[in-house]
C-alpha positions in Angstrom: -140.9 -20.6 -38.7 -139.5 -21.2 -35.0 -137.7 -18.6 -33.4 -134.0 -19.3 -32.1 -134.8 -18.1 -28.9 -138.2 -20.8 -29.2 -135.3 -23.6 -30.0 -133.5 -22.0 -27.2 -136.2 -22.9 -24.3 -137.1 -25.8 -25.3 -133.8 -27.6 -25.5 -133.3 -25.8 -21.8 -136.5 -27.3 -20.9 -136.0 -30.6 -22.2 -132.3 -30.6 -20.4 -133.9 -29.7 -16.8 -136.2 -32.6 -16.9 -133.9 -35.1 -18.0 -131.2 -34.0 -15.4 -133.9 -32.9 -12.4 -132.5 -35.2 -9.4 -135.2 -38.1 -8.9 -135.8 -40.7 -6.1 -137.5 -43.9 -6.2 -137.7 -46.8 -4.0 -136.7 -50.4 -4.3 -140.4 -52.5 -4.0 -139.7 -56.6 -3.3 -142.7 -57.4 -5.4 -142.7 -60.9 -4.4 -144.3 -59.3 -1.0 -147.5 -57.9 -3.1 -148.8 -61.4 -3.7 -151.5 -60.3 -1.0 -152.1 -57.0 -2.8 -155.0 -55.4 -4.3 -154.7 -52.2 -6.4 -156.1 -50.4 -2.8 -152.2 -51.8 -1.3 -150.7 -50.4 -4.2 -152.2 -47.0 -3.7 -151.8 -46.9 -0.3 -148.2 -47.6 -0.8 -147.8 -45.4 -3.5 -149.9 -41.9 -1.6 -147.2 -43.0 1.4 -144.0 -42.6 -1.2 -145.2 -39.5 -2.7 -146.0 -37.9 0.5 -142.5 -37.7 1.4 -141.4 -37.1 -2.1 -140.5 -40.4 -3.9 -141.8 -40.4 -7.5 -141.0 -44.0 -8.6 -140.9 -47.8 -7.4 -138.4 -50.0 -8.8 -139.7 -53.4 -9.0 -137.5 -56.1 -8.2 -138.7 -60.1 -9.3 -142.4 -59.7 -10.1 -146.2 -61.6 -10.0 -147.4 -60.5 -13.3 -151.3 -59.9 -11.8 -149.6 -58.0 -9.0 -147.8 -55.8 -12.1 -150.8 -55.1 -13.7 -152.7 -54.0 -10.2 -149.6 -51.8 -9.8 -149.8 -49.7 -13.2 -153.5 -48.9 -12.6 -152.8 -47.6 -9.1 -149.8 -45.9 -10.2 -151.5 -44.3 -13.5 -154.3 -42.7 -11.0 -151.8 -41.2 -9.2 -149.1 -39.9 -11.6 -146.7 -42.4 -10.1 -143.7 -44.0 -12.1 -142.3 -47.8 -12.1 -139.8 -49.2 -13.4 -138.3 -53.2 -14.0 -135.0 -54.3 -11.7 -135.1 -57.3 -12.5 -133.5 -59.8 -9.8 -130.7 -61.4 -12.1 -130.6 -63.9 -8.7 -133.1 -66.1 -10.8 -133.4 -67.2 -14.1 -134.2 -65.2 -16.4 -134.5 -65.2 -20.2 -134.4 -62.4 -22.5 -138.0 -63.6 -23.8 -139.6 -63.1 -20.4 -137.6 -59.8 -19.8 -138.8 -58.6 -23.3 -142.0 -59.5 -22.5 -142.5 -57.8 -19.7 -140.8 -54.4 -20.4 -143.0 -54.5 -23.5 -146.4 -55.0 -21.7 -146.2 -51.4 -20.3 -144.0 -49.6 -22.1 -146.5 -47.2 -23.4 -148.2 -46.4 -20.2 -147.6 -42.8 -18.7 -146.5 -44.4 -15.6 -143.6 -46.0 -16.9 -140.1 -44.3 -15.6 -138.3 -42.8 -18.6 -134.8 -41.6 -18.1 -134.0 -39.1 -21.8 -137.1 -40.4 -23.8 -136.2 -43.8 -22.7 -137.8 -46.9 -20.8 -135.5 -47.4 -18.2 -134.6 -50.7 -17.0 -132.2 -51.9 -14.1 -130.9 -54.9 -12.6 -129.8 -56.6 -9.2 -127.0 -58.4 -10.3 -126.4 -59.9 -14.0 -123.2 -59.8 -15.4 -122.3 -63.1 -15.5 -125.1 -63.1 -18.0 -122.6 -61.3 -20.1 -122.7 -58.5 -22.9 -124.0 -60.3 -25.7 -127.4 -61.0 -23.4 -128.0 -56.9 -22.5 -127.4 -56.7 -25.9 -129.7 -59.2 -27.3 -132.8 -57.8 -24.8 -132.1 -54.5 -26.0 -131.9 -55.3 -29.5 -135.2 -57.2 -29.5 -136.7 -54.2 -27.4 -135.7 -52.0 -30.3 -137.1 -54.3 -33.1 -140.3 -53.4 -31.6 -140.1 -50.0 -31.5 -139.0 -49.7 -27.4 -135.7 -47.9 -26.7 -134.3 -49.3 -23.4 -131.7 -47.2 -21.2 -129.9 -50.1 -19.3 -128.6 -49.0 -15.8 -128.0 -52.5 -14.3 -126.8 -53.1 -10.6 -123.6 -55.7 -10.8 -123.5 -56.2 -7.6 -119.9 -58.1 -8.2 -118.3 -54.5 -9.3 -117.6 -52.9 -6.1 -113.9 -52.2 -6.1 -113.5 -49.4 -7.0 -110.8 -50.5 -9.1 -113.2 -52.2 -11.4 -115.1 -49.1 -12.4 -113.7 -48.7 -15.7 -114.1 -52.6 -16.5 -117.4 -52.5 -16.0 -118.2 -50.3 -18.9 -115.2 -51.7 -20.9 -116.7 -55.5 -20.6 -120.0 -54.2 -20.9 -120.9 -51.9 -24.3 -124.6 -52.6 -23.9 -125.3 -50.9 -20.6 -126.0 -46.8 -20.4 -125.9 -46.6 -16.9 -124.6 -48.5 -13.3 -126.7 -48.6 -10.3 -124.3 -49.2 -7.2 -126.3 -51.1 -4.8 -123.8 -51.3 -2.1 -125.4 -49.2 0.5 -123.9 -50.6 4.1 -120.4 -51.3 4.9 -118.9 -54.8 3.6 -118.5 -56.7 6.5 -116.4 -54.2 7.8 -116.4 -52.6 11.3 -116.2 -49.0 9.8 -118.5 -46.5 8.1 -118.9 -46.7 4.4 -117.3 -44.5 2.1 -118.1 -42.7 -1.0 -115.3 -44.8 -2.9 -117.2 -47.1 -5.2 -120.0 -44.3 -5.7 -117.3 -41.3 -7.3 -115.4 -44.0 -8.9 -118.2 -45.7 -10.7 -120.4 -42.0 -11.5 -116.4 -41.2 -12.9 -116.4 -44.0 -14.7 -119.8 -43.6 -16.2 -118.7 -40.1 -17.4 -115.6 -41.1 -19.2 -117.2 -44.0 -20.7 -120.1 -41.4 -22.6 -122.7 -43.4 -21.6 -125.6 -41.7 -21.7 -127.5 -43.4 -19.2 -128.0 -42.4 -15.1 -126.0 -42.9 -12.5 -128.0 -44.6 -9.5 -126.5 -44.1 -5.8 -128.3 -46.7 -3.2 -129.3 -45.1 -0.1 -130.4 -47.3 2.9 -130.9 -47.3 6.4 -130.3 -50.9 8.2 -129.1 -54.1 6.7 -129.5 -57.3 9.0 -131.4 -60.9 8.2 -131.8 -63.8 10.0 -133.2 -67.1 7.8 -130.8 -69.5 8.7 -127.3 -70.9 7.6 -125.7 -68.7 5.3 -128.4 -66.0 5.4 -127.7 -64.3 8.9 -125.3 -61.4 9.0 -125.7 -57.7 10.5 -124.1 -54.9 8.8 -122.8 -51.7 11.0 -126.1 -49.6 10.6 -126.3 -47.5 13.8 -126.2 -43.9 12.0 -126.2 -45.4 8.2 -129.3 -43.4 7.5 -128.0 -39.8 8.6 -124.6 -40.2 6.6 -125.8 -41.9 3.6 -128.2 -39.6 2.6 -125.1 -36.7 3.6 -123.0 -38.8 1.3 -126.0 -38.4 -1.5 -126.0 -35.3 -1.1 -122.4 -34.9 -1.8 -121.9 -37.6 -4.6 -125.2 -35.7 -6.7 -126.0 -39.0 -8.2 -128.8 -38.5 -10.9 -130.9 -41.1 -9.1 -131.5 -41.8 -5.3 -132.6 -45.7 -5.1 -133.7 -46.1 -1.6 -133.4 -49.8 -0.5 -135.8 -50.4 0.4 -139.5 -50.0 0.5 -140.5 -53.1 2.1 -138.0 -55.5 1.7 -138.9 -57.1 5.6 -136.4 -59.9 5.7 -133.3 -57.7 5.3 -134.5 -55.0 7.9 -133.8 -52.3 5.5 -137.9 -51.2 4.7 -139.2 -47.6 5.0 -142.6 -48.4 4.6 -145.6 -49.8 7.0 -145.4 -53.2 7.3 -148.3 -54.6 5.9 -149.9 -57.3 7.7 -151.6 -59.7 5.0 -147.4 -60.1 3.3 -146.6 -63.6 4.1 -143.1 -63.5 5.9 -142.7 -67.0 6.1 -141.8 -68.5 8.8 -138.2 -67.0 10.3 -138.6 -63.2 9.8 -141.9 -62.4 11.5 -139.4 -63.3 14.5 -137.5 -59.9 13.7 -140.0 -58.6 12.0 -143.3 -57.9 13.9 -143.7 -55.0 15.7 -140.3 -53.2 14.7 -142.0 -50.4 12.6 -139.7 -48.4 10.6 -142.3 -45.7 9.1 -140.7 -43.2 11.0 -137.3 -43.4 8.9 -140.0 -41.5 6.7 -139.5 -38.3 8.2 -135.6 -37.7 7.7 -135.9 -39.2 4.1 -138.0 -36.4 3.6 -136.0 -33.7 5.3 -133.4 -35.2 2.9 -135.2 -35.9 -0.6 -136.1 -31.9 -0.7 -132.4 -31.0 0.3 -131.2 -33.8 -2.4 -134.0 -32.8 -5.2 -133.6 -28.7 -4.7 -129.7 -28.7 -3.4 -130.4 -27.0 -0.3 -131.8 -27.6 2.8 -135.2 -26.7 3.4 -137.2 -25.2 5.9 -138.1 -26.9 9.1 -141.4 -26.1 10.4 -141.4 -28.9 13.2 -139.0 -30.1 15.6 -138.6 -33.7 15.4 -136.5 -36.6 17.1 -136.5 -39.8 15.3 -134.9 -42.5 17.2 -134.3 -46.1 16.7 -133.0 -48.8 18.9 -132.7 -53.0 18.9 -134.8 -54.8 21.5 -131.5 -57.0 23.1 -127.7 -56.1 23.5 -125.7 -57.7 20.9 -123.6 -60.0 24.2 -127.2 -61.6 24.7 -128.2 -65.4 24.3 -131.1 -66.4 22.2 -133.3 -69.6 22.4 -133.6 -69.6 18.9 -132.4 -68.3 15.5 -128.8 -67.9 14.8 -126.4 -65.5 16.2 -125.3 -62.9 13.0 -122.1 -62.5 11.0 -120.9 -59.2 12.4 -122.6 -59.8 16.0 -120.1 -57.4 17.2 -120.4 -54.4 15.2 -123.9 -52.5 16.0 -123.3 -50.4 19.5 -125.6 -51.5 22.1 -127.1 -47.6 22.2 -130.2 -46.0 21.3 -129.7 -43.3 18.4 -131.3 -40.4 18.2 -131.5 -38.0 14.9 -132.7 -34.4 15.9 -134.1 -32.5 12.9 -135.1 -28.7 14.4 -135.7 -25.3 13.3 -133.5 -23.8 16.0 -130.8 -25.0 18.2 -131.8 -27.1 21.3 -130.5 -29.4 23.7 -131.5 -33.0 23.5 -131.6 -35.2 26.2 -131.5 -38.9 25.9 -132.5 -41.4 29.1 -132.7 -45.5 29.4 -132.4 -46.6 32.8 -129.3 -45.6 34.8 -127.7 -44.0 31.5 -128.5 -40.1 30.4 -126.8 -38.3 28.0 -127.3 -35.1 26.2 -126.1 -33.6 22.8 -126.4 -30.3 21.5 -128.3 -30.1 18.3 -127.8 -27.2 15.8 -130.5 -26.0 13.7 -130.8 -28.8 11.0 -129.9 -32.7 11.3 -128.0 -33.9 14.0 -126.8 -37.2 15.8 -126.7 -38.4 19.1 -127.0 -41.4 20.9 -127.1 -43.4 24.7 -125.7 -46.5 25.9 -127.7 -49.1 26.6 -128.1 -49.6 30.7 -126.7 -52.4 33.0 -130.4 -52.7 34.0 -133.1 -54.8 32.2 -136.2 -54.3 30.7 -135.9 -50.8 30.3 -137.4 -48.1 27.4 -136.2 -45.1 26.4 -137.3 -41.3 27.4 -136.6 -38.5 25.1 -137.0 -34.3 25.4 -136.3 -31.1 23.2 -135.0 -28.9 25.8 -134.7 -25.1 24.0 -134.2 -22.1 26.9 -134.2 -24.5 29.5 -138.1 -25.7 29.0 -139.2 -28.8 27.3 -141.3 -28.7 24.3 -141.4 -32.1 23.6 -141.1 -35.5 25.0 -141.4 -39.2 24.6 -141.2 -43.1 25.8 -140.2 -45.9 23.0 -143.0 -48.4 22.5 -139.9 -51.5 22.6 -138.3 -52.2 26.2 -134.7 -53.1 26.2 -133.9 -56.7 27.7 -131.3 -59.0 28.3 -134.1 -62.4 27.6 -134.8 -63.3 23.9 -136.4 -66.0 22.3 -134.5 -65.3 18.7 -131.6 -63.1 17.7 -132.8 -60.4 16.3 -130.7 -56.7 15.3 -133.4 -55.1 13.7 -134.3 -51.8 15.0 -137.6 -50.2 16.7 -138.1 -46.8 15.1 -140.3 -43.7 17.1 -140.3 -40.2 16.7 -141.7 -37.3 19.1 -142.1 -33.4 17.7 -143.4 -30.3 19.2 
């Protein structure tokens, strides 16, 4: 016979894991055509080192799926569908596909059950979630649906969503950048629709998107900037304070909308208008304050900082500059022409902050903090960083992107360094 007190820790057990705090990346698979299972687990050791468990797969190559699972199953890594409601799919080949790996130990379950989200889908309506769900079932596959309708943003429309939609469990918000707006972003849609969630009983998670640029360039319509100039410092501050059950960083490598994390692989296939904003603006060290922030997020506190660390990040041209080619953004006007500068240190110091004529200086507490330089009057100039603490530098650094007033395409995506003593 089993004890009360047995009953007792293993419900508490079971309740921990299913509430722990989790993060996982958004992955374009349509940029893994190139891959072999060796990309995947390079991708994958490069996640987990920082702390993500899980890749959300957006659109898919179904070889490239397959090469995925066996990499992530090596490795204790988790995946999970979101499929990109964009194109047309039927609730056939979404059947399909969630039931090809179900079983498989690297499949994300959220409560005992496959989970499966979306970008975008509701005008696909009830009756389809419900129909993919119900055929999921029929075989034996419990689904917990936590779509992204990317058309509920208001958050006036939180309590709709759930109303108009009895076959979802969960929401992913994937608004993570202002809406064409010259002013931060706000936690508004992210307590309404978590609220909302709650009062609807749905047992399903609530997914907060967490991202740290958002600018593309391919042409009429698709070229807009959004303000993104300290969007990865707040954001993850707002995750912090919202507690969703799920970070979603967007994204892993999504190159055409600026937003990636990881390395940029060089046998993708860009096509032919983003390697112009693309190449050579590495964002791998946006790595380092996502993992500062995935222990404070995942433990609710801060941890412990071992090294001192400046990540900086800058665009090539001023925002007032003419380009040869390419198309000047939607929201030209919004980024500042400055270099940022995220201090992450054990103890207080002063960081100083040169390009050309223009020096400024902030002090940083112990912890994350901001800062940031103009851009100078002069051209073709790169930035110089220090850690000053009691008046001696313990660390220092150049950018590896000069600033100029020449370009050959309009580009607002960001060159990313780092120096640490």
């Amino acid at each position: 016979m089993v004890s009360l007190l047995s009953v007792a820790w293993a419900c508490a057990a079971l309740c921990s894991f299913a509430e722990a705090r989790s993060v996982i990346a958004h992955f374009m698979a349509q940029n893994s055509y190139s891959y072999s299972v060796s990309d995947w687990t390079n991708d994958i050791k490069t996640a987990q080192s920082i702390g993500i468990e899980g890749f959300a797969v957006d659109d898919y190559e179904t070889s490239r799926i397959a090469d995925a699972y066996t990499a992530a199953e090596a490795l204790g890594f988790k995946l999970l569908y979101s499929f990109d409601m964009s194109y047309q799919w039927s609730q056939d080949a979404i059947v399909s596909l969630v039931v090809a790996h179900a079983s498989s130990p690297s499949t994300y379950l959220w409560k005992n059950q496959v989970l499966v989200s979306t970008y975008s889908g509701e005008n696909n309506c009830n009756d389809f979630w419900a129909g993919v769900k119900s055929s999921l079932q029929s075989q034996g596959i419990s689904i917990s649906l936590a779509p992204a309708f990317t058309s509920y943003r208001d958050p006036s429309k939180a309590d709709s969503v759930f109303s108009n939609f009895p076959a979802i469990d969960g929401f992913f918000n994937w608004w993570s950048w202002p809406d064409d707006v010259d002013a931060k972003l706000t936690t508004d849609t992210d307590v309404a629709y978590q609220s909302a969630l709650k009062d609807a009983g749905r047992s399903g998670p609530y997914i907060m998107a967490v991202s740290p640029w958002q600018f593309k360039n391919l042409g009429d319509p698709n070229n807009w900037v959004e303000l993104s100039d300290d969007l990865w410092n707040y954001r993850w501050q707002q995750a912090l304070q919202v507690a969703p059950d799920i970070v979603e960083i967007v994204t892993w490598n999504d190159y055409a909308e600026s937003h990636y994390i990881g390395d940029i692989n060089p046998n993708v296939d860009l096509g032919t208008l983003a390697p112009n904003y693309v190449n050579g603006f590495v964002h791998g060290d946006w790595r380092i304050p996502a993992q500062y922030y995935i222990q404070n997020y995942k433990n609710n506190t801060a941890p412990s900082i071992s090294t001192d660390t400046v990540v900086f990040w800058y665009r090539a041209h001023p925002k007032g500059v003419t380009c040869s080619t390419g198309t000047l953004p939607r929201n030209a006007a919004f980024p500042a022409d400055a270099v940022f500068a995220m201090a992450i240190l054990s103890s207080p110091a002063t960081i100083s902050l040169d390009i050309g004529s223009n020096h400024a200086e902030f002090q940083a507490d112990a912890g994350v903090t901001m800062g940031s330089v103009p851009f100078p009057a002069e051209d073709s100039q790169i930035p110089y960083i220090q850690i000053i603490r009691n008046g001696n530098k313990i660390a220092d650094g150049y950018g590896s992107m000069y600033v100029t007033n020449a370009c050959s395409y309009y580009n607002f995506n960001p060159w990313v360094g780092s120096i640490n003593a």
